[in-house]
N, C-alpha and C positions, 0 to 999 in steps of 0.2 A: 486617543491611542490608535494607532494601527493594527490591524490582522492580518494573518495569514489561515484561511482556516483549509486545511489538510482535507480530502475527502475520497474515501476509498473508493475506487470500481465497485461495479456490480458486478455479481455473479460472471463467475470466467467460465466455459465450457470445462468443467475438468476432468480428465480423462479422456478427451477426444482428440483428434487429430490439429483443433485450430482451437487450444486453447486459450489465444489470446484475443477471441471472440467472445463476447457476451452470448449466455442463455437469456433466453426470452422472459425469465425470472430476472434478468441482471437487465436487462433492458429498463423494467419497472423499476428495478430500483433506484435507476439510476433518476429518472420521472418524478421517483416517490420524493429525493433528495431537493428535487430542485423547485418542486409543489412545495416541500417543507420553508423554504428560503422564501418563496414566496410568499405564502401564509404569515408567515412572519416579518415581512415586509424587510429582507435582509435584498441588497443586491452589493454586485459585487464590480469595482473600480475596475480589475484586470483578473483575467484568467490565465494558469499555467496548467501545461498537461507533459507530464513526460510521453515517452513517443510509441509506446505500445498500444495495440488498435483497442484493448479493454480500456485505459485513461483518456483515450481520445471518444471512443464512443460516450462515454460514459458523460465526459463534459456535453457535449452534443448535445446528448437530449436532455441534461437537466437543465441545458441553457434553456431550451427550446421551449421550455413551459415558464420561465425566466423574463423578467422585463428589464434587462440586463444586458451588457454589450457582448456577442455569441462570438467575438473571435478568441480565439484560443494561441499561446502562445510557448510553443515547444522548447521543451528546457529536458533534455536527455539526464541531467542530474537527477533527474525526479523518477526516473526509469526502475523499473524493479530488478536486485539480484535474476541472475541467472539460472535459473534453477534445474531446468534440464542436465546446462552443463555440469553442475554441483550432485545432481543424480548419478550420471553418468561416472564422474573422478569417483566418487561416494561409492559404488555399488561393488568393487573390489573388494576397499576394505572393510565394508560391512560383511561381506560375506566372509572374510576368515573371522572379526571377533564378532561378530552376531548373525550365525548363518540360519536361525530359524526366521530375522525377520526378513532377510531375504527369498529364502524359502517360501513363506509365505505369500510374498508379493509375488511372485515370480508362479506359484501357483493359480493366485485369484487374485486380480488387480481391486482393489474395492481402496474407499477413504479408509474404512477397520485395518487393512492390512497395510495400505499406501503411508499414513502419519507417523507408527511410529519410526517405519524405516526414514519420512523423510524428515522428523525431530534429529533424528541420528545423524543423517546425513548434513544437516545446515549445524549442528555441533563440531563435526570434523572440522567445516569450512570454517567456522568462527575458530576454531583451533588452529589454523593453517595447514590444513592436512595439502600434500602435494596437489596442484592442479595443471589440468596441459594447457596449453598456449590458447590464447584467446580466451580463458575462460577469467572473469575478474574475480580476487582477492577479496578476505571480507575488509581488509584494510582498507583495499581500494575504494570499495561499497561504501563504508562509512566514511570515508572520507569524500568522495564527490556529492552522497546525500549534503554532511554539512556543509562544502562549499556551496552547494548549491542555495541554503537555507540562508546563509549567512549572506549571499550576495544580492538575494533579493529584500532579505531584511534588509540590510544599508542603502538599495534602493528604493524603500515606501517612502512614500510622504504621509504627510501626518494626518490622521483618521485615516488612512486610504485602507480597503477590504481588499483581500487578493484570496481568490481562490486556487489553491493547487491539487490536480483531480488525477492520484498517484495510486501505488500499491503498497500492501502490508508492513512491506520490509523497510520498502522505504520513508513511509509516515512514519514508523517505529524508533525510526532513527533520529528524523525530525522532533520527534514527541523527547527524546533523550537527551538532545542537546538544550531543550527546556529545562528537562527535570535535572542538569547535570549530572545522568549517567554514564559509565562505560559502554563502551559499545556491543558488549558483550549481552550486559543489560535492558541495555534498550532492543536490544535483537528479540528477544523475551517477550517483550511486549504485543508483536507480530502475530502471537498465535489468540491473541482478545481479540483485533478488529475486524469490527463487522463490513460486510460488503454493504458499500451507501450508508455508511455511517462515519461521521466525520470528527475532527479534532482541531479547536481552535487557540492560536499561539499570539500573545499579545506582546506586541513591539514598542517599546519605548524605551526613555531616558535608562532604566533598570534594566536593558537588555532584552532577553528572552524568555517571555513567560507564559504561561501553560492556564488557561483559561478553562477550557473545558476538554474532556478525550471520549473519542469513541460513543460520541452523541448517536441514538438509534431510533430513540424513542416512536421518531415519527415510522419506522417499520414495524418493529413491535406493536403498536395501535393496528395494522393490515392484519396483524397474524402469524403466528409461530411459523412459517414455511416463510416468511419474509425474512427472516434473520437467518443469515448465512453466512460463511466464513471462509470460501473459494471464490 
């Protein structure tokens, strides 16, 4: 059988100006991922990274302790929702029907005050709440996640392993069209995965199947400050 195994960034900068920089915790983790692959004597046929600098860093160094081929191989399908832009549409209409959680955030930026406004705000987008130009659709979202999934599944060859070293929303999506969810559901999914911890999808005759999710273990063993989910 073939794989595809899904594996999340590490730790994003969150709340800072280059969020889609790795913290020096998301560095390790990304380390800690590709020590575990090692350990386990997994290597991997071909790598995919969508094109944000957290999925490309992230492949980088877990190659890098890897006895495994280090080139990386850019698939923008694999790319995470937009979230800024989704804030920004978002923050009007949270503030007429829920203006304490706006308040709140707008008072003290912190994760406590930050989640449940942006739970709110990615519910609009899965809803189709208005959005302005250039910012993408969750239809779109799901729908370039699965082409994407689908096109490199019809390209494996048989046993072949592929790594794809992606974000939340969009493994989520991947992980759904496994489990034949809607996409609504699968979007759900998104707020369990941990940063360096992976999910693997098994290709065969039977289609698309769901092996294991949200593998962590090997963080968990570092230490409760290892397990994180930005």
């Amino acid at each position: 059988m073939a794989r595809i195994i899904f594996i999340r960034h590490g730790q994003a900068a969150f709340g800072s100006q280059r969020y889609d920089s790795l913290t020096d915790l998301g560095k390790a983790q990304a380390k800690a991922v590709g020590d575990h692959f090692s350990a386990c004597k997994v290597s991997f046929d071909r790598v995919v990274a969508g094109e944000p600098e957290r999925q490309q860093a992230s492949a980088a160094l877990a190659l890098s302790v890897m006895n495994t081929p280090r080139d990386v191989a850019v698939c923008s399908d694999f790319n995470e929702y937009d979230h800024m832009g989704i804030i920004d549409a978002a923050h009007p209409l949270i503030a007429r029907s829920h203006p304490h959680l706006t308040e709140a955030l707008d008072a003290r930026f912190s994760n406590h005050t930050f989640q449940p406004f942006f739970e709110e705000a990615l519910s609009l987008w899965v809803g189709g709440m208005p959005l302005p130009s250039g910012v993408e659709s969750f239809g779109a979202f799901a729908g370039r996640v699965r082409s994407g999934l689908m096109g490199l599944a019809a390209d494996l060859a048989p046993r072949e392993t592929v790594a794809v070293f992606s974000s939340g929303g969009a493994i989520a999506m991947a992980l759904g069209v496994a489990l034949n969810l809607s996409p609504s559901e699968s979007m759900a999914l998104s707020w369990e995965l941990v940063n360096g911890g992976y999910s693997t999808l098994r290709v065969g005759k039977r289609g698309i199947r769901l092996m294991d999710a949200n593998v962590s273990a090997h963080l968990a063993l570092l230490g409760r400050e290892w397990v994180t989910y930005r």
